[in-house]
N, C-alpha and C positions, 0 to 999 in steps of 0.2 A: 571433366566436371569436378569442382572442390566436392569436397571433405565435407559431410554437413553432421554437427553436433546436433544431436537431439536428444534435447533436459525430460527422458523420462520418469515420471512420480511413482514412488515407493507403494508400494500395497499398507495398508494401513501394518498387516502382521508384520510385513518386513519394517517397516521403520519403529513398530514399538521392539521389534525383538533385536536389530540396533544399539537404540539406546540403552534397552534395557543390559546387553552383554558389553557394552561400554560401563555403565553404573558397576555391574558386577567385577568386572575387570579393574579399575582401578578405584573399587571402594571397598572390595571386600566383601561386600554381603549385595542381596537382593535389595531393591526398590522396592518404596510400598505399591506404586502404580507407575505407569505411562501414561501420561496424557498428549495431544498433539493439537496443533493450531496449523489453519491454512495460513498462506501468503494470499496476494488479490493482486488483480486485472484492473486496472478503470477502464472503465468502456466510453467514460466520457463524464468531465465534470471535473477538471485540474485545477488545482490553486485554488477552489471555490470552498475548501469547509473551513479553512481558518477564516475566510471572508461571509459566516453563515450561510453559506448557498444551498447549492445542489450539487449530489453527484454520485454514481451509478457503478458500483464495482461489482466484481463478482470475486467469491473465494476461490483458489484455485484445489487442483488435487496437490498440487505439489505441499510440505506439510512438515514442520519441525514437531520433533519430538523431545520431551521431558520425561526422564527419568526422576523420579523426587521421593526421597525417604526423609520424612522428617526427625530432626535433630532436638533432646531437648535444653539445647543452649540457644546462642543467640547467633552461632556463626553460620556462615553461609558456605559451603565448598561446593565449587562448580568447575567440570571438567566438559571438552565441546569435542568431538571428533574431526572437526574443522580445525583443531589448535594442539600440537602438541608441547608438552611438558605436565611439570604437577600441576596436579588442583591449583587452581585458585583461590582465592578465600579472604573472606571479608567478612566483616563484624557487624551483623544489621544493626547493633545500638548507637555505631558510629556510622549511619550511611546516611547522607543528607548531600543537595546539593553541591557539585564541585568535588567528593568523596571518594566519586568510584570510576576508574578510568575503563576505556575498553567495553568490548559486549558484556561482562558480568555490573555493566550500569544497568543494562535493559532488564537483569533477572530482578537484582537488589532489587533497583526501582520500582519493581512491583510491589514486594516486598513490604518497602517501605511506604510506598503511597496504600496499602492496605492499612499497616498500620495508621497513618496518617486519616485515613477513614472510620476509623474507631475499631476496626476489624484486632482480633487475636490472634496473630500470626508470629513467630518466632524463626528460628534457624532452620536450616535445609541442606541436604548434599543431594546436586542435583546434575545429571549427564543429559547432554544436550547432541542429538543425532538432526540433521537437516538437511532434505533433500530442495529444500526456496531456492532459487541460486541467490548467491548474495552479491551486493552490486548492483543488482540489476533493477530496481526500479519497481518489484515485485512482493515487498513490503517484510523482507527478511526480519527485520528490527520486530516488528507486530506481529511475526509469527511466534516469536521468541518470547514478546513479553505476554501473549496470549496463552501460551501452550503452559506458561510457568503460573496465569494465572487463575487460568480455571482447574491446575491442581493444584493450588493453594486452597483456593475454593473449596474445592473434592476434600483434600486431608484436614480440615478445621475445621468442615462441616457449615459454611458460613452459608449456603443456600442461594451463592450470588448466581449459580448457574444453571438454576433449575428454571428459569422463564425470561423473556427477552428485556423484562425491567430489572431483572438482575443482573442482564449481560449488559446492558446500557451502565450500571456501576462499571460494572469491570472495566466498561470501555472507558469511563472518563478516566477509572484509577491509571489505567495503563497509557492514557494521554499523558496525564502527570508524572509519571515517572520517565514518558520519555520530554518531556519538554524541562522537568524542572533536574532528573537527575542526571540522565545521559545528555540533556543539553542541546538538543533538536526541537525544535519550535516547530514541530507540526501541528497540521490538525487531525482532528475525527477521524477521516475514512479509514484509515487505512485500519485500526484496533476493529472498527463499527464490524468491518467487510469481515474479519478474522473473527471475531466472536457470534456475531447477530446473522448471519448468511443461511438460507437455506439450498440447498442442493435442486437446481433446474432453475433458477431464478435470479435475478441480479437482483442485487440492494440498493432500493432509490430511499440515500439517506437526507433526511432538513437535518442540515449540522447546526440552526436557529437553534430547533428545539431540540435534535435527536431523533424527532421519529422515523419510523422507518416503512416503508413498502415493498412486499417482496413480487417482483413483475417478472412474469414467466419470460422463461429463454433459455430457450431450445433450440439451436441453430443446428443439431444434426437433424432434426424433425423438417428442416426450412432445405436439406444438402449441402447445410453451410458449416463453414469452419473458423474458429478466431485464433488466426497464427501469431504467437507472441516472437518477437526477435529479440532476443537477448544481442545487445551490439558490442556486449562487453566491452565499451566504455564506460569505466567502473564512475558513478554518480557518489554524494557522501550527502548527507540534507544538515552536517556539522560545517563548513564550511563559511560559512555565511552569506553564500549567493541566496539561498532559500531564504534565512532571514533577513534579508535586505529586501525582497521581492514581499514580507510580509509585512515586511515597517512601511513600505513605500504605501500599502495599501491602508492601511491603521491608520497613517499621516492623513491621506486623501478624504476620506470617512471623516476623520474629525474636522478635515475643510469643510467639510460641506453640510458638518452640524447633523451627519447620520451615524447612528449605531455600528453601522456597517456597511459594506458596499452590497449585500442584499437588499437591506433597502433601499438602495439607487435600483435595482436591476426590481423592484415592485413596485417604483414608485410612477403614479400615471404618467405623469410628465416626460416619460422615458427619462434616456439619461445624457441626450442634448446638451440640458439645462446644465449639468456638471461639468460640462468642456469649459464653457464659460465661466463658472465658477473658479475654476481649479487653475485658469489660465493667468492669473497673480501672481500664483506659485512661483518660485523661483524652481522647481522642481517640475513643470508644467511638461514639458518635455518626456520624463520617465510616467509620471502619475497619469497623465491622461489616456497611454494607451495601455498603461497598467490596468487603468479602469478600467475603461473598453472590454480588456479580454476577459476580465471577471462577470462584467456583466452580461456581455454575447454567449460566453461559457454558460452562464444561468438560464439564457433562453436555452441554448442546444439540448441541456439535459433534458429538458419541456418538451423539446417538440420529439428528441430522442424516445423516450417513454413513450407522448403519446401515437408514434409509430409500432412500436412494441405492443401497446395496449390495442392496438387496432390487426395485430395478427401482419405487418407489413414492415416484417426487419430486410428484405432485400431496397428500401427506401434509405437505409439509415449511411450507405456511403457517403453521401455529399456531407454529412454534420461530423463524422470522423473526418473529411478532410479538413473541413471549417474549422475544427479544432485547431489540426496540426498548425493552421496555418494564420491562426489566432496564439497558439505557443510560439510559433517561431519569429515574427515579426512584433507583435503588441508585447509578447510576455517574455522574451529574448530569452528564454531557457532549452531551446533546441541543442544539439550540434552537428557537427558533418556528417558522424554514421546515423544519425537517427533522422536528418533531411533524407541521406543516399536507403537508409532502409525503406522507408517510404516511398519515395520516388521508387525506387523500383519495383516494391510488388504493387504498387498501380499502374507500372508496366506493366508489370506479368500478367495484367488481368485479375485485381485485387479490386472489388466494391468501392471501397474504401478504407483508407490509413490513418495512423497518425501516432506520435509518439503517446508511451504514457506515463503515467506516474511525477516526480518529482520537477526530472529534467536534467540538464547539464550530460548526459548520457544513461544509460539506463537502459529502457527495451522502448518496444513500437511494438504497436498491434497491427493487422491488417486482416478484413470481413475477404472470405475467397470462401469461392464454390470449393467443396469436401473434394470433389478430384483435380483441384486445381490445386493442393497442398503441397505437393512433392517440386510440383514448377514453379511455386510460389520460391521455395525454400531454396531453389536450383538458382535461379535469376541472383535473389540477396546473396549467397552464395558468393557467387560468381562476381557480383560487382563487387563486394568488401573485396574479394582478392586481386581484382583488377583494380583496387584504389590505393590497393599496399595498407589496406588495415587487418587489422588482428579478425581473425573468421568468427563470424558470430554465431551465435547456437539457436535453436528451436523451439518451439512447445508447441501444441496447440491445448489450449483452454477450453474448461469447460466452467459449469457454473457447481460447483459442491459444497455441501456443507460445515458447517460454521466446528469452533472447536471442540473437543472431545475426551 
C-alpha cells in the first residue's frame, strides 16, 4: 500500500508559540500578540462570488499564524518559516498597486487597504508560522491576509473585530488588497470563510450583499467524514486562467444588460432565454457554458442548504458530483489529478465528490462514512501512484471558527 501524507492542524498553543519563537528568533525581542486565521473548504458554490452568487464554505482547523509588534515608522519587516533568508521589508508609504512582489503583497496589502479605508495603521515587524498547505486550493493567501488583519485590528484598537459588521469590513479590506495589490482578482469567499465562520457550521455567504448564514454541520454527528485531497498540483489564481474565467463572465452579464450573472440564475424566466441571447457572441461558444455552470452552481448551493436545513446531509452526494462535473466540462478548470481524485474515492465508496476551490489543481473534497476514511485515502493513494503522479496528501475537515 503507498505512503499516505496526512496534513495534521496545529493546536492553537503550538502554532502561536511557532510564530511567536520565530518573531523572537530573528527580531530580537517579543511580539506584542499572536493572532491566527483559518484557511476554508467550499463544500459547494465555485466561481460564484465574483458573479454575486452563492456559496458555502467552512473554515478549516488548519490556521496561519501572525506574530506582530508594532513599529513606530512606516516600515514593514516580515519574515515566514516557509521562506528562508532576511526579513523582508517594505515601506507601507510606498505600497500601492504593482509595488510589492511575493507573499509580503498579501501582508502590505492589508495594510494599505486599511489605510485606504481611513483606518490609522502604520509599520509592523511581523513573523508568519502556517500550518494551510499552500497550493492547495485551501485559501492560504486569506489565511495570511486575515490573520495580519485582525491584528492590526487588535494593536490600533480599530474595533473591526469585535462583531460580524466589523468582520464584513475586514473582509472587503482584505479582498482589496488581494485583487488591487497582490494582483489576484478573486472574490468574497474565501476572506468571508477566514473571518466571519463560526465553529460547527458552514458559511452560506450572498456575495450580492454579503450577508451571511451560519447552517449547522456536523458530519461526525451524521458518521460522516469530509476528506480533503490535497493533489498537490500546485494551482496560482495570478496566472490569468482565473481572470480570463471572470472577464468571460463580466463580458456575458453586460450582454444580456444584467448586473451580474446572479441575476440570470433569479430571474423567472430561467436562464434558457440567455443561450439565445448570448448566441451572437462571437464568444458564444466559451460564454454560454460559462453561464450555465454559474448559474446551476447557484441552484446547487439552494438545494445543498436546503438539505442541510432539513437534517438530511447523507442526500447531498449527487450536487457534489453535479458540481465536479459542472467545473469539469462547462467551467474547464478541472485537471487529471483532481478528475482521477474523484473518480476514485467514488469508487471507494465516497457519497459524493468533487474538486474544490479555484481549479487548475489544487485539492477535492469527498462526503465518506467516518470508517470509510482510511479506505477512502488507501484507493486515492494508490491510484496517483499507479498514474506516475506526485502522492497526494490528506485532511479530513471539520467546520471551526473564524479568526482570532
Amino acid at each position: 500500500m503507498t505512503a499516505i501524507d496526512r496534513l495534521a492542524p496545529w493546536t492553537v498553543d503550538e502554532g502561536s508559540a511557532r510564530a511567536r519563537t520565530l518573531f523572537v528568533d530573528r527580531f530580537g525581542t517579543d511580539p506584542d500578540g499572536v493572532w491566527s486565521a483559518p484557511g476554508r473548504v467550499n463544500l459547494i458554490g465555485e466561481h460564484t462570488d465574483y458573479n454575486d452568487g452563492l456559496c458555502l464554505p467552512i473554515a478549516l482547523p488548519h490556521r496561519t499564524y501572525a506574530a506582530v509588534r508594532v513599529r513606530d515608522d512606516s516600515r514593514i519587516r516580515l519574515v515566514s518559516a516557509q521562506e528562508a533568508g532576511d526579513p523582508r521589508e517594505v515601506d507601507l508609504a510606498g505600497v500601492g498597486p504593482g509595488t510589492v512582489d511575493g507573499w509580503p503583497a498579501y501582508v502590505a496589502g492589508v495594510a494599505w487597504a486599511l489605510r485606504q479605508g481611513g483606518h490609522r495603521v502604520g509599520g509592523f515587524d511581523v513573523a508568519i508560522d502556517s500550518c494551510v498547505p499552500y497550493g492547495a486550493g485551501l485559501s492560504s493567501s486569506a489565511a495570511l491576509e486575515s490573520s495580519v488583519a485582525i491584528a492590526l485590528d487588535a494593536l490600533h484598537d480599530l474595533g473591526l473585530g469585535a462583531d460580524d459588521a466589523g468582520r464584513a469590513t475586514l473582509t472587503a479590506l482584505c479582498v482589496r488588497a488581494e485583487n488591487e495589490i497582490a494582483g489576484a482578482p478573486t472574490g468574497g469567499m474565501d476572506q468571508a470563510a477566514s473571518l466571519r465562520s463560526q465553529a460547527g457550521h458552514a458559511l452560506l455567504l450572498d456575495c450580492r450583499d454579503g450577508a451571511v448564514r451560519h447552517v449547522p454541520f456536523d458530519l461526525a454527528a451524521e458518521g460522516l467524514a469530509l476528506l480533503v485531497v490535497d493533489t498537490r498540483a500546485e494551482h496560482a489564481l495570478v496566472d490569468g486562467q482565473y481572470a480570463a474565467r471572470r472577464a468571460s463572465c463580466e463580458a456575458a452579464a453586460a450582454r444580456l444588460g444584467l448586473p451580474s450573472l446572479r441575476a440570470l440564475a433569479d430571474d423567472e424566466r430561467g436562464w434558457g432565454w440567455a443561450v439565445d441571447a448570448l448566441a451572437g457572441s462571437p464568444d458564444a461558444d466559451v460564454e454560454v457554458p460559462r453561464v450555465r455552470h454559474v448559474v446551476t452552481e447557484i441552484g446547487r448551493v439552494r438545494d445543498l442548504v436546503a438539505l442541510l436545513d432539513g437534517a438530511r446531509v447523507r442526500e447531498v452526494g449527487p450536487l457534489l458530483d453535479a458540481s465536479h462535473e459542472s467545473l469539469r466540462v462547462d467551467y474547464t478548470v478541472s485537471c487529471r489529478e483532481l478528475d482521477l481524485a474523484v473518480a476514485t474515492a467514488r469508487q471507494a465508496g465516497a457519497l459524493g465528490a468533487r474538486m474544490t476551490g479555484g481549479g487548475f489543481g489544487g485539492s477535492a473534497i469527498a462526503l465518506v462514512e467516518h470508517t470509510d476514511v482510511q479506505r477512502v485515502r488507501a484507493a486515492v493513494a494508490d491510484a496517483f501512484a499507479a498514474a506516475g503522479l506526485r502522492a497526494p496528501a490528506f485532511l479530513v475537515a471539520t467546520a471551526e471558527a473564524s479568526a482570532s
